[in-house]
C-alpha positions in Angstrom: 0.0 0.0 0.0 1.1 3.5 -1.0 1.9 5.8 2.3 2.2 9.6 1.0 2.7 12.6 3.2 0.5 15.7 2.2 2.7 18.3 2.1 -0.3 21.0 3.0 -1.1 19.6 6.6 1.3 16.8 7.3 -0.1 14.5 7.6 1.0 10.9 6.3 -1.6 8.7 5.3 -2.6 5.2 3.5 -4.1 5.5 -0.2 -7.6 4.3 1.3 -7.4 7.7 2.4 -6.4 9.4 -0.9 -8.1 10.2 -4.2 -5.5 10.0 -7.6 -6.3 12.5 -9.7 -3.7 10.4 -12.8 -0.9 12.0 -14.4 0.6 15.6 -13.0 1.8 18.6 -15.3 -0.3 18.1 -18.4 -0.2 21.2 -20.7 -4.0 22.2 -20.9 -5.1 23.1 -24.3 -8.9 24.9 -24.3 -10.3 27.5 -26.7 -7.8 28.2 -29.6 -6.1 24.6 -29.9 -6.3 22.4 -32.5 -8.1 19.2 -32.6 -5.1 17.5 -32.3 -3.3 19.4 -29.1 -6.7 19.1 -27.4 -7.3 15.0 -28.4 -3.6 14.8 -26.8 -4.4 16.3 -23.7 -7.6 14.8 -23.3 -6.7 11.1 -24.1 -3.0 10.5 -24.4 -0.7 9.6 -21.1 3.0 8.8 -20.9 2.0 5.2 -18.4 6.1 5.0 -17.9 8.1 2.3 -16.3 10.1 4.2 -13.6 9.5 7.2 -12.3 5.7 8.7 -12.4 4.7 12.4 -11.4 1.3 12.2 -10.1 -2.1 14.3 -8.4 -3.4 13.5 -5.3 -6.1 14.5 -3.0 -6.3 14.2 1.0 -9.8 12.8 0.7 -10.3 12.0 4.6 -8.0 14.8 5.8 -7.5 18.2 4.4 -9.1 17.8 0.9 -6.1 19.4 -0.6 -4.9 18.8 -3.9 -1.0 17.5 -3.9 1.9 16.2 -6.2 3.9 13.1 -5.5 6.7 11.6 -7.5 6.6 7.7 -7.3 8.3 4.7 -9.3 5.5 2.5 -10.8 7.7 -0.5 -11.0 8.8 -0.5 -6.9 6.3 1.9 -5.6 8.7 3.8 -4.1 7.8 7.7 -3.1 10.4 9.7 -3.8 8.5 12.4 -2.3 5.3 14.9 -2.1 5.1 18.6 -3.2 2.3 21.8 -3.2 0.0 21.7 -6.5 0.6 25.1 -7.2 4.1 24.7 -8.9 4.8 24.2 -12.6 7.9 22.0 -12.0 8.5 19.5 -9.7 11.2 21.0 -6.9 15.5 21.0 -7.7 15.6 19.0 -4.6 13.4 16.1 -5.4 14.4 15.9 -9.0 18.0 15.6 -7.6 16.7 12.9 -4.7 15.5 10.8 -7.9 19.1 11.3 -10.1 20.4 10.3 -7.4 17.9 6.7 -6.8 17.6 6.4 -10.7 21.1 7.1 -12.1 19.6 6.7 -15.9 16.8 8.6 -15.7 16.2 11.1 -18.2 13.5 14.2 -16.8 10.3 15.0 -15.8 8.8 16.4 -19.1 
């Protein structure tokens, strides 16, 4: 079972307790895109071996939207960061180079 920390209250908590909200940092395409860019954002996903960046929400706690970087072959959470950034932080992408030595990047 997954254990993530939310990093808006602290709390550390089981999955049964979370939401997943699937894949983090999409590029949103609306009003203005081509059929294509929006078919891509609606229905296309990366689904890698390795390192995922994903949403979650504390459900049962503080109902707060998060983002958590996690391998999908171990399971392993590298760590959990605010919703409001674009990028995931220096320090954790530098946590997973360091866990993953042939890992590529985030985008």
């Amino acid at each position: 079972m997954l254990t993530l920390t939310c990093p808006c209250c602290g709390v550390t908590a089981e999955e049964t307790e979370l939401t997943y909200g699937h894949e983090a940092h999409l590029k949103r395409f609306g009003p203005g895109s081509t059929d294509a860019e929006f078919e891509d954002y609606l229905f296309n996903r990366k689904n890698p071996k390795g390192v995922h960046f994903e949403r979650w929400r504390h459900s049962y706690g503080c109902g707060k939207w998060f983002l958590a970087a996690r391998s999908t072959v171990t399971l392993e959470v590298y760590g959990t960061y605010s919703a409001q950034t674009i990028e995931p932080p220096p320090e954790l992408i530098a946590k997973i180079k360091e866990k993953c030595p042939g890992w590529e990047d985030w985008q």
